[in-house]
MOPAC internal coordinates of N, CA, C and O (Angstrom, degrees):
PM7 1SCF
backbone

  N    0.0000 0     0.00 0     0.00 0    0    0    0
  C    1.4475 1     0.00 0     0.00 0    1    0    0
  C    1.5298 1   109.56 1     0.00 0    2    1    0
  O    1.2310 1   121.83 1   -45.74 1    3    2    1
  N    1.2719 1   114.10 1   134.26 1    3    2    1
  C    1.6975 1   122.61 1  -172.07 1    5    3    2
  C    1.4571 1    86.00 1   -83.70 1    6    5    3
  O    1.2310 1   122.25 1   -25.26 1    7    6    5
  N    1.7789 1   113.30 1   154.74 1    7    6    5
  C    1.0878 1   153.69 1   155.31 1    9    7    6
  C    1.2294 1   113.55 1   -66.09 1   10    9    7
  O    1.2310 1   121.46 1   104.15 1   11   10    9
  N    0.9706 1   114.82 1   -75.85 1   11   10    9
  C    1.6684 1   146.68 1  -175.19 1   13   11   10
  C    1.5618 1   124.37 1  -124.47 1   14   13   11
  O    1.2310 1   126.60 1   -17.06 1   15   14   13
  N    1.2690 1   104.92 1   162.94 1   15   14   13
  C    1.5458 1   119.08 1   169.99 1   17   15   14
  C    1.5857 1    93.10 1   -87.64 1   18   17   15
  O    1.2310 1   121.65 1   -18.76 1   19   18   17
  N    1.5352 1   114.46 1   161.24 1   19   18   17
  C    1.5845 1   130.24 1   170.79 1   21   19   18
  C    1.6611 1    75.27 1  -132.99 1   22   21   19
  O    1.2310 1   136.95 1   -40.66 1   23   22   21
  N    1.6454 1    84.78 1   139.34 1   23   22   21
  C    1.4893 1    98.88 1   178.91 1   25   23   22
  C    1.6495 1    83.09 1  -129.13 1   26   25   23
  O    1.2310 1   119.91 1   -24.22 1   27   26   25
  N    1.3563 1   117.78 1   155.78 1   27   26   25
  C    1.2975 1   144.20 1   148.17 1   29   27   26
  C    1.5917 1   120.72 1   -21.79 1   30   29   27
  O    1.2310 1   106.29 1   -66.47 1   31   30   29
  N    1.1471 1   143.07 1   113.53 1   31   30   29
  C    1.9933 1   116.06 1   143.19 1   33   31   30
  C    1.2484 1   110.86 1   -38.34 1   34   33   31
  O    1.2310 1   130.53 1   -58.35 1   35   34   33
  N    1.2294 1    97.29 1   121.65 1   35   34   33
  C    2.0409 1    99.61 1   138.65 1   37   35   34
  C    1.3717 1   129.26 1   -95.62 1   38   37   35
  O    1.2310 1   112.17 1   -59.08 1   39   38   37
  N    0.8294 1   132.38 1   120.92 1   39   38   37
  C    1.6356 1   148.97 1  -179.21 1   41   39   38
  C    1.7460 1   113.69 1  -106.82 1   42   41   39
  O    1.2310 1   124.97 1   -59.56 1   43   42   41
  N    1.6218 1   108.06 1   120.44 1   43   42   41
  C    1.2212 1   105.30 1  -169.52 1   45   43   42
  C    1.5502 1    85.22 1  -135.92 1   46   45   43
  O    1.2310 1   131.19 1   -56.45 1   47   46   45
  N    1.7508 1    96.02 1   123.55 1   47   46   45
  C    1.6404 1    94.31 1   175.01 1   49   47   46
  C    1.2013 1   103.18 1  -107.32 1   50   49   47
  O    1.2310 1   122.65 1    35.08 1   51   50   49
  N    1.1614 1   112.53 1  -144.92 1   51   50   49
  C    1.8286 1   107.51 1  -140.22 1   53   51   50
  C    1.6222 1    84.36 1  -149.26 1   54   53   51
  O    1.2310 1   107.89 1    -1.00 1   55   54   53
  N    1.2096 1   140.22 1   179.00 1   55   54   53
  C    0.7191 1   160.38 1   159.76 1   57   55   54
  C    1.5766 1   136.74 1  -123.82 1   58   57   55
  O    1.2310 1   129.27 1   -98.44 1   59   58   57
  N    1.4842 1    99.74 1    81.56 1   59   58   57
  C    1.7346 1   103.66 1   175.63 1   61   59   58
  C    1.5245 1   129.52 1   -84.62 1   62   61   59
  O    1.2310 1   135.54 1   -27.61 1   63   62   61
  N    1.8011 1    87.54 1   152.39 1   63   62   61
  C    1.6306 1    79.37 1  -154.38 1   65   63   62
  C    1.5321 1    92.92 1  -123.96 1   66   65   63
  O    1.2310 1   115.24 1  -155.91 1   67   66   65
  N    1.3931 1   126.64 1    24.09 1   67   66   65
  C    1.4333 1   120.23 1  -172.73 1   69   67   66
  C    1.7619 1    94.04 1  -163.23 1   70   69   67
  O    1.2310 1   115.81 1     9.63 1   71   70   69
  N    1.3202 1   125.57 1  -170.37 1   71   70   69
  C    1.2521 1   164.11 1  -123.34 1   73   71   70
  C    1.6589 1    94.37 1  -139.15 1   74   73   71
  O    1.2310 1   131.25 1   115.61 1   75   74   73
  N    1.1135 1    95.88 1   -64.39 1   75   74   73
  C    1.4120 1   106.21 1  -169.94 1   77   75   74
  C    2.2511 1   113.73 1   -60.13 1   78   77   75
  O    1.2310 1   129.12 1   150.38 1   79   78   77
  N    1.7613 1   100.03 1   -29.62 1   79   78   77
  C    1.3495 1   124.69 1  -168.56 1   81   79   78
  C    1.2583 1    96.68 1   -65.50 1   82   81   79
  O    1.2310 1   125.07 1   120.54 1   83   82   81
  N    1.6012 1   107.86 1   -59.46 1   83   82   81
  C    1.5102 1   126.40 1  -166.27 1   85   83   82
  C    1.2633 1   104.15 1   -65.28 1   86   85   83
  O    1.2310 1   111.83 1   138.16 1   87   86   85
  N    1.6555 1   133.01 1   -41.84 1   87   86   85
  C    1.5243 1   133.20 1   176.40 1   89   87   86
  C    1.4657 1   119.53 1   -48.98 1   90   89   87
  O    1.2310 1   131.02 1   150.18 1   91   90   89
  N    2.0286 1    96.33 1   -29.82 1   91   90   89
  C    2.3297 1    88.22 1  -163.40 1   93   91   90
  C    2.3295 1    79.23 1   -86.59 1   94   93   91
  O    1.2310 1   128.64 1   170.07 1   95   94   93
  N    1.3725 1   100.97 1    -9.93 1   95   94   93
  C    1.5666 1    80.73 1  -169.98 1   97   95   94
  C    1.2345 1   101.61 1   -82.23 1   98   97   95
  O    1.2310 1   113.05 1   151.02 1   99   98   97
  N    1.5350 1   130.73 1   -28.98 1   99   98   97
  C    1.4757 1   115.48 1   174.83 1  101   99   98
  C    1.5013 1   115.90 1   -52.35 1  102  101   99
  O    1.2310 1   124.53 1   135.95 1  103  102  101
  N    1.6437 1   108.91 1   -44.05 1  103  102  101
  C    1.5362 1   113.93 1  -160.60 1  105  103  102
  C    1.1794 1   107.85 1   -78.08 1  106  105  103
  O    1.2310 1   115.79 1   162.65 1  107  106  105
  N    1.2181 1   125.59 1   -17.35 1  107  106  105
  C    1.7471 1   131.75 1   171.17 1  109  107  106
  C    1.5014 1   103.70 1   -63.71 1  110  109  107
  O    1.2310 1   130.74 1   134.13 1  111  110  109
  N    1.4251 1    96.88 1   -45.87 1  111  110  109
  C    1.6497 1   103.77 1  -178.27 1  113  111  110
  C    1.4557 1   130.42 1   -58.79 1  114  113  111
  O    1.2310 1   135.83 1   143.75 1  115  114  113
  N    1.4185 1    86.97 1   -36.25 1  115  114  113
  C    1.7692 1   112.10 1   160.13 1  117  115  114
  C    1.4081 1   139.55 1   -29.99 1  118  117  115
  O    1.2310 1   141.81 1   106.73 1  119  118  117
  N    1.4049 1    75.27 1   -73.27 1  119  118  117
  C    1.7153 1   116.86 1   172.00 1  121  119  118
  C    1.2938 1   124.65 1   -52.09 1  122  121  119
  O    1.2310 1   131.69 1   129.71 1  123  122  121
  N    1.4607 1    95.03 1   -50.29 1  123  122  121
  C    1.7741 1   111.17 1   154.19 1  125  123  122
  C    1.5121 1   132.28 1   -53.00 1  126  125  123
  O    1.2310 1   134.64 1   154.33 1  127  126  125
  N    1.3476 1    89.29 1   -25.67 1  127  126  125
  C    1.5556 1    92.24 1  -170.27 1  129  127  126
  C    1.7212 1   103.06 1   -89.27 1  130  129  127
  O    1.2310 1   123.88 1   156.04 1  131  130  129
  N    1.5218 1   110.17 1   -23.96 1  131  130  129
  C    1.7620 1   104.04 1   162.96 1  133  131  130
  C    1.8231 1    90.04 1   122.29 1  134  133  131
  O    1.2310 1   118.18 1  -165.78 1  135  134  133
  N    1.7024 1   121.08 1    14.22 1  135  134  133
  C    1.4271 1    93.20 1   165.47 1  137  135  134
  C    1.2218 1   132.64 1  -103.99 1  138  137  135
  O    1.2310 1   122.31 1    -5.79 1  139  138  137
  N    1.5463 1   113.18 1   174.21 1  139  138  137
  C    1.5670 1   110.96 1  -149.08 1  141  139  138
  C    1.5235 1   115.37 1   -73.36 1  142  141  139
  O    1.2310 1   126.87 1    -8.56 1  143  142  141
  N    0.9084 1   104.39 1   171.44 1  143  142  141
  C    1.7604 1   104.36 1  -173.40 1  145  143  142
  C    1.0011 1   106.93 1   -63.00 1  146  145  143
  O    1.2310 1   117.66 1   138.04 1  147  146  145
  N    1.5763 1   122.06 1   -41.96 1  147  146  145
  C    1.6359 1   126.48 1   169.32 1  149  147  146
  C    1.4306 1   115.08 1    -7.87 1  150  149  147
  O    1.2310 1   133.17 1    97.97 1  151  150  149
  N    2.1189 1    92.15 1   -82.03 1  151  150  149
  C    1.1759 1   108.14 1   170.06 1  153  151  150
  C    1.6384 1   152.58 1   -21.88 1  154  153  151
  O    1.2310 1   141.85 1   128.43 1  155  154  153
  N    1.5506 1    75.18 1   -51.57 1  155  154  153
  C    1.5258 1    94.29 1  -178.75 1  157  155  154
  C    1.5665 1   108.09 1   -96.44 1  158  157  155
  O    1.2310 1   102.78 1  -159.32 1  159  158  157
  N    1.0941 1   149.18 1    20.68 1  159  158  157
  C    1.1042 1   166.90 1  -176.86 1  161  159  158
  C    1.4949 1    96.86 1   -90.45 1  162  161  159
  O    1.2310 1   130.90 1    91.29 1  163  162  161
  N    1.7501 1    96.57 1   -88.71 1  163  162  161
  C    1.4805 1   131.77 1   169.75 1  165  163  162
  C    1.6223 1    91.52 1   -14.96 1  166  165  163
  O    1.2310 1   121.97 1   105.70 1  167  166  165
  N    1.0552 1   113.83 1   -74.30 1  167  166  165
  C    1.7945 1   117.77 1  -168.78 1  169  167  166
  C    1.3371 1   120.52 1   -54.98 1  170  169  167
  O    1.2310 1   123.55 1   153.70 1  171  170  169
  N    1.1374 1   110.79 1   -26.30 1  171  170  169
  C    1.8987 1   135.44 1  -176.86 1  173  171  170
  C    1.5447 1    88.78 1   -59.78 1  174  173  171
  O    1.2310 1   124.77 1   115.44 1  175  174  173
  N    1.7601 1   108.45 1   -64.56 1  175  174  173
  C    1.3135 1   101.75 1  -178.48 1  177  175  174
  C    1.1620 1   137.95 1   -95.89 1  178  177  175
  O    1.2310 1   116.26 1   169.26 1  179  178  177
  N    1.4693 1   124.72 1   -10.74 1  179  178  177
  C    1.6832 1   131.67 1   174.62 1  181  179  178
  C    1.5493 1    97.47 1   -77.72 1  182  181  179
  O    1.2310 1   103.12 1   143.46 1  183  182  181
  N    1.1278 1   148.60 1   -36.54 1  183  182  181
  C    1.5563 1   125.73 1  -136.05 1  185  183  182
  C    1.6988 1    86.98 1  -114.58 1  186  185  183
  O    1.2310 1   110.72 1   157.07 1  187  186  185
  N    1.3183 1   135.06 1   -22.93 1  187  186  185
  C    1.3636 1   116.66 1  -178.83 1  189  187  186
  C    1.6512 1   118.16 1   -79.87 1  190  189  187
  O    1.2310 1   130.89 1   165.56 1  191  190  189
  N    1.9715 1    96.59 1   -14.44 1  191  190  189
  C    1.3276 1    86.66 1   157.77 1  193  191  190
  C    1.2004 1   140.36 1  -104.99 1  194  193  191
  O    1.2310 1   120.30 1   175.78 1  195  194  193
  N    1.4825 1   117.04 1    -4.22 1  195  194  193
  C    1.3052 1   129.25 1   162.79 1  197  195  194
  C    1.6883 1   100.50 1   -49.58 1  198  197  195
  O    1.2310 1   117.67 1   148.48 1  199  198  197
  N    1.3551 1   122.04 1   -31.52 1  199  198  197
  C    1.6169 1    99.20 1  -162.36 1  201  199  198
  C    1.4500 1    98.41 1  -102.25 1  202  201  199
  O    1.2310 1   118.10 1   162.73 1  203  202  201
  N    1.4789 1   121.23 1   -17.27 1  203  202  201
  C    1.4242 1   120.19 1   171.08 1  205  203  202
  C    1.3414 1   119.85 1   -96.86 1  206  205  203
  O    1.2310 1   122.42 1  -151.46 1  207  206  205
  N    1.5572 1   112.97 1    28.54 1  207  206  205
  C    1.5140 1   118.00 1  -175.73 1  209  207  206
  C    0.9432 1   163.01 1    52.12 1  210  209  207
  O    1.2310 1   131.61 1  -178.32 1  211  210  209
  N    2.2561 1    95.20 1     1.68 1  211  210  209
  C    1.1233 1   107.65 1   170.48 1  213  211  210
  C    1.2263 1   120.40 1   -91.90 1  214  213  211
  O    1.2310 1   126.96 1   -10.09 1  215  214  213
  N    1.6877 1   104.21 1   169.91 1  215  214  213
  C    1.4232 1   112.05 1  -172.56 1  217  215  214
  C    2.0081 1   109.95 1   -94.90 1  218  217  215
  O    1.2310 1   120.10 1   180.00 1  219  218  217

C-alpha cells in the first residue's frame, strides 16, 4: 500500500539574454552558497569592469 504520491520536479528556466542576466544569476548563486558580503561586493565591482574595460 502507497503512502504517498511522488510527483515529478518542475524546473522552469528563465531565459537570459545578456552578461549582465547571467552575472545577478551567478551572485544569487553565490549567496546561496554562504559567501561573505566581502566577496560578493568585490564581484559587484571587478567583473562589470572586466567586461566593460574599465580599469
Amino acid at each position: 500500500m502507497k503512502r504517498g504520491i511522488e510527483m515529478g520536479k518542475v524546473l522552469r528556466f528563465c531565459k537570459l539574454n545578456s552578461w549582465e542576466d547571467y552575472f545577478e544569476e551567478f551572485l544569487l548563486q553565490k549567496e546561496l552558497e554562504g559567501l561573505r558580503p566581502r566577496t560578493l561586493n568585490d564581484y559587484r565591482y571587478y567583473i562589470p569592469r572586466f567586461f566593460d574595460g574599465k580599469e
